[in-house]
Every structure is written in C-alpha cells, then in structure tokens.
mmCIF file as Biopython writes it, N, C-alpha, C and O atoms, coordinates in Angstrom:
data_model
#
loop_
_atom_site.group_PDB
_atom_site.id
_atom_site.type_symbol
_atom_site.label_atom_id
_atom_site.label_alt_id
_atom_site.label_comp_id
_atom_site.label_asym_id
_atom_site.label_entity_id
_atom_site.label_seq_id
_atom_site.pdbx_PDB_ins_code
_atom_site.Cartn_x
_atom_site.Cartn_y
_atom_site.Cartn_z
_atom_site.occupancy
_atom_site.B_iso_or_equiv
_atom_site.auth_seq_id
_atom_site.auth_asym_id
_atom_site.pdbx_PDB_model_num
ATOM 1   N N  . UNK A ? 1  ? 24.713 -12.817 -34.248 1.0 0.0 1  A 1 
ATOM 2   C CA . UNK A ? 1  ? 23.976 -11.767 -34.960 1.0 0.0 1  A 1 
ATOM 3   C C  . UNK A ? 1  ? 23.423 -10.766 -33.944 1.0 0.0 1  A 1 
ATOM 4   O O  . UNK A ? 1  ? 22.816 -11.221 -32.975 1.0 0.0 1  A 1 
ATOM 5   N N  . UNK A ? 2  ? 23.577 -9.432  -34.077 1.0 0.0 2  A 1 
ATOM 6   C CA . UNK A ? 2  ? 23.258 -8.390  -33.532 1.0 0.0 2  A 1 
ATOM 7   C C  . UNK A ? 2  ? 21.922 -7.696  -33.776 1.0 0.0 2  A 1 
ATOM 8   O O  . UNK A ? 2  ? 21.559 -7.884  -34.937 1.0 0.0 2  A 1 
ATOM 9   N N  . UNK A ? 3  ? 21.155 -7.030  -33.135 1.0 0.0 3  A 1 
ATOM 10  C CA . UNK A ? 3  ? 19.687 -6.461  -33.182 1.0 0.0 3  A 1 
ATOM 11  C C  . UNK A ? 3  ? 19.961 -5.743  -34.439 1.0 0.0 3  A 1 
ATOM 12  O O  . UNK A ? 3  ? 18.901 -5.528  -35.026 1.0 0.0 3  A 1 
ATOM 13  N N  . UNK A ? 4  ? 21.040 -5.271  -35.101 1.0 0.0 4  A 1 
ATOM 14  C CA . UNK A ? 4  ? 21.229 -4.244  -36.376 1.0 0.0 4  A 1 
ATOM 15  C C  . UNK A ? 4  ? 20.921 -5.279  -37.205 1.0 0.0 4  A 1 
ATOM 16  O O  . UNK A ? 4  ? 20.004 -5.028  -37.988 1.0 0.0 4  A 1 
ATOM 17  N N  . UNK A ? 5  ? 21.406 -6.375  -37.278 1.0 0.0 5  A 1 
ATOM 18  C CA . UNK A ? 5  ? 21.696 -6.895  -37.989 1.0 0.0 5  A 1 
ATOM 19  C C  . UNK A ? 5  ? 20.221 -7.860  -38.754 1.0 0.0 5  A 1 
ATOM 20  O O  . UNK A ? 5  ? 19.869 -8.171  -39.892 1.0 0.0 5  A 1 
ATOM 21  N N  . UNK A ? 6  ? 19.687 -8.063  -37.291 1.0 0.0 6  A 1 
ATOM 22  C CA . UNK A ? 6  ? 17.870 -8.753  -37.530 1.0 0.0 6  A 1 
ATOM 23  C C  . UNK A ? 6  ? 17.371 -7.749  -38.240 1.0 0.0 6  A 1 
ATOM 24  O O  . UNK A ? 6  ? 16.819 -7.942  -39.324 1.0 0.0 6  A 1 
ATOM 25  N N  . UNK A ? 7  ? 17.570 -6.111  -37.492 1.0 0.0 7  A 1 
ATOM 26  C CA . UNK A ? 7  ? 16.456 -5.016  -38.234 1.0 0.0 7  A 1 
ATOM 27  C C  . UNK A ? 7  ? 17.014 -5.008  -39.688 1.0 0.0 7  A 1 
ATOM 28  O O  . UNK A ? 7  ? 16.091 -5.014  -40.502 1.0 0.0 7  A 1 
ATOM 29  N N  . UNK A ? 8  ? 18.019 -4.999  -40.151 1.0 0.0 8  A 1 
ATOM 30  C CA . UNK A ? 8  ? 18.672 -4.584  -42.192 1.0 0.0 8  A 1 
ATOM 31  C C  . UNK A ? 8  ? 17.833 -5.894  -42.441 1.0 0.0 8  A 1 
ATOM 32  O O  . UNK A ? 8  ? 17.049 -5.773  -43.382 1.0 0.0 8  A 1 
ATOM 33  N N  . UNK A ? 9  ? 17.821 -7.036  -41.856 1.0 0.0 9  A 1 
ATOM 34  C CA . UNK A ? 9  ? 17.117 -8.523  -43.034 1.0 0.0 9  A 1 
ATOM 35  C C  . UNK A ? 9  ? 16.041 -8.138  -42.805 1.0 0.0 9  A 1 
ATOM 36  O O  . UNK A ? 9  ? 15.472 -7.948  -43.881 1.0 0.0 9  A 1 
ATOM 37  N N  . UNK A ? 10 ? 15.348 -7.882  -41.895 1.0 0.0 10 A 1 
ATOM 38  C CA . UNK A ? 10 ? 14.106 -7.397  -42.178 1.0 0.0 10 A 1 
ATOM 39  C C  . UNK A ? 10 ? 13.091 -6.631  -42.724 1.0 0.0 10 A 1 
ATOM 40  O O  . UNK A ? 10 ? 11.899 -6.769  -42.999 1.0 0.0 10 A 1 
ATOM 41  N N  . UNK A ? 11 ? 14.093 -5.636  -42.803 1.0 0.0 11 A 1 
ATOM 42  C CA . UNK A ? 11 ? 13.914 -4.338  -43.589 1.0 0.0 11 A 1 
ATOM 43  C C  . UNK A ? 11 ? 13.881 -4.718  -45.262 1.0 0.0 11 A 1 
ATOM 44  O O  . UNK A ? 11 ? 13.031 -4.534  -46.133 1.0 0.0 11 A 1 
ATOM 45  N N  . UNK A ? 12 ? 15.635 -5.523  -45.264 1.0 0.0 12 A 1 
ATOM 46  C CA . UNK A ? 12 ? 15.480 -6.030  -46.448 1.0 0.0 12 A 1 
ATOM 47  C C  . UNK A ? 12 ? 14.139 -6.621  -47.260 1.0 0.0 12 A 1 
ATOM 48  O O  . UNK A ? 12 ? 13.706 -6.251  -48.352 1.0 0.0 12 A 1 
ATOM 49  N N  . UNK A ? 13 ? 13.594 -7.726  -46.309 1.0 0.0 13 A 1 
ATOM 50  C CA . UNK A ? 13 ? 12.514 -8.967  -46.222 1.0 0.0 13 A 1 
ATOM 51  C C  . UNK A ? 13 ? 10.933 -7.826  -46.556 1.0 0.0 13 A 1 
ATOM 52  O O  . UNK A ? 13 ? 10.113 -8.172  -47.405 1.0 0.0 13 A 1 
ATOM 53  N N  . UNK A ? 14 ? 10.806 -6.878  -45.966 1.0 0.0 14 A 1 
ATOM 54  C CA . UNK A ? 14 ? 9.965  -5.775  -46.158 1.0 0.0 14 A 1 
ATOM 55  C C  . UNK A ? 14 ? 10.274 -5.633  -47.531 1.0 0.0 14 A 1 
ATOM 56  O O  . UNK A ? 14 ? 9.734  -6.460  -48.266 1.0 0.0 14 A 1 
ATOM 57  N N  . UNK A ? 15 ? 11.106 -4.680  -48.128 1.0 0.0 15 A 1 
ATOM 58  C CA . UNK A ? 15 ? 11.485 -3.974  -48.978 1.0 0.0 15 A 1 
ATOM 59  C C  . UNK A ? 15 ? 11.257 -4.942  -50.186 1.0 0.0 15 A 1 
ATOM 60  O O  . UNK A ? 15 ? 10.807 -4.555  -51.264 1.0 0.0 15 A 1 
ATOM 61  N N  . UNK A ? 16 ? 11.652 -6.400  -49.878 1.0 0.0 16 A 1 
ATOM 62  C CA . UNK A ? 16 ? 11.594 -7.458  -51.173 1.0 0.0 16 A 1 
ATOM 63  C C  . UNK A ? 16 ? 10.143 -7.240  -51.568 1.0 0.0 16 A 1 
ATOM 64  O O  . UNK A ? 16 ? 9.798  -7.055  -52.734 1.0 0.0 16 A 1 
ATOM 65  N N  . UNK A ? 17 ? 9.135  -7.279  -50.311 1.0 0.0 17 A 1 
ATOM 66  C CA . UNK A ? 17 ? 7.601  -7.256  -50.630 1.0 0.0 17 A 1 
ATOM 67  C C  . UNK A ? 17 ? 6.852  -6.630  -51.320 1.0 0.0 17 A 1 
ATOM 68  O O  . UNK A ? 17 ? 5.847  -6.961  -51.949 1.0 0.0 17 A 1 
ATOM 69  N N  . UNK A ? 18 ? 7.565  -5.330  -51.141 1.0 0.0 18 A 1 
ATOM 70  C CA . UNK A ? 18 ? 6.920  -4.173  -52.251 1.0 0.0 18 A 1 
ATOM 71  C C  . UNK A ? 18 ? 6.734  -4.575  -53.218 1.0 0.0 18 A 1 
ATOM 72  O O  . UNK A ? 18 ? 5.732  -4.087  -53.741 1.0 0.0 18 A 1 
ATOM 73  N N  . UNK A ? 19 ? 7.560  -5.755  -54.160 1.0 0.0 19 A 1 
ATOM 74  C CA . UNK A ? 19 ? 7.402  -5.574  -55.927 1.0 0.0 19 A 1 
ATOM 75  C C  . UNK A ? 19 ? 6.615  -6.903  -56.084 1.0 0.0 19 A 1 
ATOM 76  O O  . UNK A ? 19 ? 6.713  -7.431  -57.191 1.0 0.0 19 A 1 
ATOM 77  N N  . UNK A ? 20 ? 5.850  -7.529  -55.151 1.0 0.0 20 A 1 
ATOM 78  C CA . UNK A ? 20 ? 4.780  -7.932  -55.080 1.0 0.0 20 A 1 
ATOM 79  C C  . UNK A ? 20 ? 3.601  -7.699  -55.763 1.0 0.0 20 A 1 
ATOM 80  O O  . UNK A ? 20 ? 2.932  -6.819  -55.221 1.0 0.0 20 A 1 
ATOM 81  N N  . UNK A ? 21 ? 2.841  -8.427  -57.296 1.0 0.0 21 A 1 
ATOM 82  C CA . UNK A ? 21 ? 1.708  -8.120  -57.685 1.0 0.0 21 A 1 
ATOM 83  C C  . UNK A ? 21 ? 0.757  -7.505  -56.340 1.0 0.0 21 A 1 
ATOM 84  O O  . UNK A ? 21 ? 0.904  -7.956  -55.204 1.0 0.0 21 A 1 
ATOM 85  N N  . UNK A ? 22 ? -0.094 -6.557  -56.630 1.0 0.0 22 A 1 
ATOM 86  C CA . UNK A ? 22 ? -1.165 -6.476  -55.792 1.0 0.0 22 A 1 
ATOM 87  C C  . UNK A ? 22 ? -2.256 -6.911  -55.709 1.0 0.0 22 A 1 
ATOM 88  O O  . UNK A ? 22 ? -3.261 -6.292  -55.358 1.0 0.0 22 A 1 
ATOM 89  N N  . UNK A ? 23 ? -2.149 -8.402  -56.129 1.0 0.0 23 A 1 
ATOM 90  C CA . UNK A ? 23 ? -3.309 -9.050  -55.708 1.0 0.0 23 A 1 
ATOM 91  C C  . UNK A ? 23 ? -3.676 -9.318  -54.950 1.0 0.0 23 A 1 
ATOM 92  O O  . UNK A ? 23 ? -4.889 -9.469  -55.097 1.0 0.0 23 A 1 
ATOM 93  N N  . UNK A ? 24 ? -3.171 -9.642  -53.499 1.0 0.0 24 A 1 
ATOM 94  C CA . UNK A ? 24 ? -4.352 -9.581  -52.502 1.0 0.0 24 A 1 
ATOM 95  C C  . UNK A ? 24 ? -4.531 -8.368  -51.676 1.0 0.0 24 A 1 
ATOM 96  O O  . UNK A ? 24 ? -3.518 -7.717  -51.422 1.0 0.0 24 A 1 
ATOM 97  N N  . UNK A ? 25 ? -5.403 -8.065  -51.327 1.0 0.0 25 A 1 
ATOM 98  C CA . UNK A ? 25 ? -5.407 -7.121  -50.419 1.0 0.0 25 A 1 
ATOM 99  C C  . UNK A ? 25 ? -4.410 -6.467  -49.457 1.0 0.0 25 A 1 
ATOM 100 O O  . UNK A ? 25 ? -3.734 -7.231  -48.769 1.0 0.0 25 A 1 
ATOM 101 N N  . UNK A ? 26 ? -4.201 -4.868  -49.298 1.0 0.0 26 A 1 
ATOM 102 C CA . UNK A ? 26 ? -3.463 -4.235  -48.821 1.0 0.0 26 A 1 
ATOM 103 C C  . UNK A ? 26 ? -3.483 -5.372  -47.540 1.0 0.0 26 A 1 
ATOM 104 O O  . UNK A ? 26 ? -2.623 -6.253  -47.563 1.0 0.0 26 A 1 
ATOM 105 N N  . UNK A ? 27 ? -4.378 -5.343  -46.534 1.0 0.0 27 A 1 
ATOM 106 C CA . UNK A ? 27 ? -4.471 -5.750  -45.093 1.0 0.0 27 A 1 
ATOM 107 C C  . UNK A ? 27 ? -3.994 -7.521  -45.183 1.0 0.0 27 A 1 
ATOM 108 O O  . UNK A ? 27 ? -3.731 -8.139  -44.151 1.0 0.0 27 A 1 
ATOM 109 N N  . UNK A ? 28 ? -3.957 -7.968  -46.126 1.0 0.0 28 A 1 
ATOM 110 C CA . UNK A ? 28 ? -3.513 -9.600  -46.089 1.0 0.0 28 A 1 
ATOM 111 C C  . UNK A ? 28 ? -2.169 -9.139  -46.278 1.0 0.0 28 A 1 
ATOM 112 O O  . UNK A ? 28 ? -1.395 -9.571  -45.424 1.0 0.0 28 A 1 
ATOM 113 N N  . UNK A ? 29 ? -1.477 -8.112  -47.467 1.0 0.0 29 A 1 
ATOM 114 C CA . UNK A ? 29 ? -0.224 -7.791  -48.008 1.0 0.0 29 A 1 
ATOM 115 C C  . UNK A ? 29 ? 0.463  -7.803  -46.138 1.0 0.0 29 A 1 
ATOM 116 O O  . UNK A ? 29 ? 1.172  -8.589  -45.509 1.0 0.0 29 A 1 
ATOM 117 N N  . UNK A ? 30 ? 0.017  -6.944  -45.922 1.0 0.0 30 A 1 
ATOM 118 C CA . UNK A ? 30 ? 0.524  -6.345  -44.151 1.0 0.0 30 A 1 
ATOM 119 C C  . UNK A ? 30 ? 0.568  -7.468  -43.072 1.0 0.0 30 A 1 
ATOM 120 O O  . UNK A ? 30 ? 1.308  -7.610  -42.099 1.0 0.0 30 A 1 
ATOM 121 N N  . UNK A ? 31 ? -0.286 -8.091  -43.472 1.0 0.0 31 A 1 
ATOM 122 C CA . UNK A ? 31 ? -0.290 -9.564  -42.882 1.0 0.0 31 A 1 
ATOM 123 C C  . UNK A ? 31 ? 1.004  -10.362 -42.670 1.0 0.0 31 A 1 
ATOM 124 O O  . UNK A ? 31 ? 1.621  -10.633 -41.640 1.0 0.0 31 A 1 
ATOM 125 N N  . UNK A ? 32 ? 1.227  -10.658 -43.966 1.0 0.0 32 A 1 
ATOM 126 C CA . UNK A ? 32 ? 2.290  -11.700 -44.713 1.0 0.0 32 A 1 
ATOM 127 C C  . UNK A ? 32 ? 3.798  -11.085 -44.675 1.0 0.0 32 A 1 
ATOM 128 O O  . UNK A ? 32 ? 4.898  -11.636 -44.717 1.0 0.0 32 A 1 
ATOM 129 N N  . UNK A ? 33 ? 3.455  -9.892  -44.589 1.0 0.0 33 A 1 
ATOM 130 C CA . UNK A ? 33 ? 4.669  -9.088  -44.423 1.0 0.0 33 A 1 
ATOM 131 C C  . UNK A ? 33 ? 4.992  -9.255  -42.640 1.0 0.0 33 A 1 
ATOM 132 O O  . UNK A ? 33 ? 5.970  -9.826  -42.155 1.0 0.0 33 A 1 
ATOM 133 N N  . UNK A ? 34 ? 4.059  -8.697  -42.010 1.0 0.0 34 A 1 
ATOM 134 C CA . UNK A ? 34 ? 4.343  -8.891  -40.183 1.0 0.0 34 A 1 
ATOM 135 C C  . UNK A ? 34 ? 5.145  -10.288 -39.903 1.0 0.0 34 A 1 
ATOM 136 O O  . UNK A ? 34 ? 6.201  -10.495 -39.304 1.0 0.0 34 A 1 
ATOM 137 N N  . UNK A ? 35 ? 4.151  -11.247 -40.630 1.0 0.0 35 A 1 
ATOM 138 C CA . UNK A ? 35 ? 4.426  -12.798 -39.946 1.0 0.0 35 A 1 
ATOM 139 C C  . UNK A ? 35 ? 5.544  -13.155 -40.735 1.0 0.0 35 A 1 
ATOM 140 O O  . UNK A ? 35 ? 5.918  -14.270 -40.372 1.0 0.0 35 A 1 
ATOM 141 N N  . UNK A ? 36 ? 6.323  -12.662 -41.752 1.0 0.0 36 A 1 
ATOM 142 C CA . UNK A ? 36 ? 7.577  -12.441 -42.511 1.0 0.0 36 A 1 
ATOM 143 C C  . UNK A ? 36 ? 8.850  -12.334 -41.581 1.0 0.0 36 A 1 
ATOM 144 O O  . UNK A ? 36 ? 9.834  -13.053 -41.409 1.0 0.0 36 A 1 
ATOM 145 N N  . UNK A ? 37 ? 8.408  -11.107 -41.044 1.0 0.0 37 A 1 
ATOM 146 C CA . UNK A ? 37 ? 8.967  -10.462 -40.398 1.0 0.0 37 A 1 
ATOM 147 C C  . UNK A ? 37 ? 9.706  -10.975 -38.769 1.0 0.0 37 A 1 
ATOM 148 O O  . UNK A ? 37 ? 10.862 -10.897 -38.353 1.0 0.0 37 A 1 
ATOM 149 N N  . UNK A ? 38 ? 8.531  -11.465 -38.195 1.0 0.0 38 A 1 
ATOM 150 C CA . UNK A ? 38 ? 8.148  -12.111 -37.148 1.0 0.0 38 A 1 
ATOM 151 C C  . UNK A ? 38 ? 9.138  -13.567 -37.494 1.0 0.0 38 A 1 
ATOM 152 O O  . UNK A ? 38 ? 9.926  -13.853 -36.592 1.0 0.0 38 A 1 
ATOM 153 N N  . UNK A ? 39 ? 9.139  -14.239 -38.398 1.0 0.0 39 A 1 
ATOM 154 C CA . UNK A ? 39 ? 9.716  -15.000 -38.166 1.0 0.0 39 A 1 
ATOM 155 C C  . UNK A ? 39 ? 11.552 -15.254 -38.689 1.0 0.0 39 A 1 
ATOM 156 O O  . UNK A ? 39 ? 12.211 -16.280 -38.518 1.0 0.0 39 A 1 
ATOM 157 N N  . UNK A ? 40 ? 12.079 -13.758 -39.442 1.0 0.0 40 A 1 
ATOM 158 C CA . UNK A ? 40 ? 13.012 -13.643 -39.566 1.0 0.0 40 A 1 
ATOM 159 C C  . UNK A ? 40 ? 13.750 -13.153 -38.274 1.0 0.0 40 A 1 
ATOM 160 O O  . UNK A ? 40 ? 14.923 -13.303 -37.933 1.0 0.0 40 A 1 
ATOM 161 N N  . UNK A ? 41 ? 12.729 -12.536 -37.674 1.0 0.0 41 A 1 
ATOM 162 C CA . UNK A ? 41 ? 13.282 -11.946 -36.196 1.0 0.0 41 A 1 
ATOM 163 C C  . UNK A ? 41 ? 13.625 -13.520 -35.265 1.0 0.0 41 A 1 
ATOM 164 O O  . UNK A ? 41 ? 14.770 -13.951 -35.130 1.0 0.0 41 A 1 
ATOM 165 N N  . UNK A ? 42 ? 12.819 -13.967 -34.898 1.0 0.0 42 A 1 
ATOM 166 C CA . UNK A ? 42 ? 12.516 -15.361 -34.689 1.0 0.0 42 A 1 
ATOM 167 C C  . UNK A ? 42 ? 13.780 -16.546 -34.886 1.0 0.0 42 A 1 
ATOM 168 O O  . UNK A ? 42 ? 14.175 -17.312 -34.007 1.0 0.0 42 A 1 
ATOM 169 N N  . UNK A ? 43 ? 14.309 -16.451 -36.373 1.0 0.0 43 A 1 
ATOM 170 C CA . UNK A ? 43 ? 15.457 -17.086 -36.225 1.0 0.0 43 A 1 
ATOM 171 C C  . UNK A ? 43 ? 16.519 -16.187 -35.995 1.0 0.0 43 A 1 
ATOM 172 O O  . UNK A ? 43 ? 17.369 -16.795 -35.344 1.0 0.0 43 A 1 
ATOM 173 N N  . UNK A ? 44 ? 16.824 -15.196 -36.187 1.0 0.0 44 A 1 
ATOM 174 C CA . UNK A ? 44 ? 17.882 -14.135 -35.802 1.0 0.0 44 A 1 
ATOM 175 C C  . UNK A ? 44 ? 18.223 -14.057 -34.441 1.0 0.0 44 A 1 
ATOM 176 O O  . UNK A ? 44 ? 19.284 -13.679 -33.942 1.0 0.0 44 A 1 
ATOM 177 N N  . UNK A ? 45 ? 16.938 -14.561 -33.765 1.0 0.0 45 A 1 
ATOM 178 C CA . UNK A ? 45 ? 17.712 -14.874 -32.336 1.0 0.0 45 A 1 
ATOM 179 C C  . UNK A ? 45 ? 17.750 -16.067 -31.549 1.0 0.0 45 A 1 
ATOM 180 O O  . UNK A ? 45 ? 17.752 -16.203 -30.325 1.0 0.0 45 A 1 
ATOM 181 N N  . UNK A ? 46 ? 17.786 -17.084 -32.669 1.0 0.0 46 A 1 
ATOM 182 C CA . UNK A ? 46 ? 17.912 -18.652 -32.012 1.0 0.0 46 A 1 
ATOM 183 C C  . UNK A ? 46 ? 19.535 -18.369 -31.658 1.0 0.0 46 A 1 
ATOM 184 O O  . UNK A ? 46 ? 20.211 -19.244 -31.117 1.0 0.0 46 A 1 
#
C-alpha cells in the first residue's frame, strides 16, 4: 500500500464521520476522528 492509498481510506474514514449524530461535542467529534485516522494510517504501514 502506497501513501495515496493510506490518504483516500482516510479521507474516506473522515468523510464516513460527517453523518455522525452530533451528539458529542465538535472538539471530542475531532478527537475520534484524529485517533481514527491515526490508526488507519498506523495499519497502512505495518
């Protein structure tokens, strides 16, 4: 797997988040999304 290829799932993995009730807070939302993120990157380059 290629760095393009980590950034589209991630992006994807972002993009899924949006249709997320907004129940918790913007700054937890951003949270959960980073450490989302963080760990799709994470296996993308085992």
């Amino acid at each position: 797997m290629n760095d393009q290829d980590a950034c589209d799932i991630v992006r994807g993995e972002l993009d899924g988040n949006t249709a997320m009730p907004r129940v918790l807070p913007p700054a937890q939302l951003d949270v959960l999304a980073r450490s989302s993120a963080e760990t799709l990157v994470a296996k993308a380059m085992q």
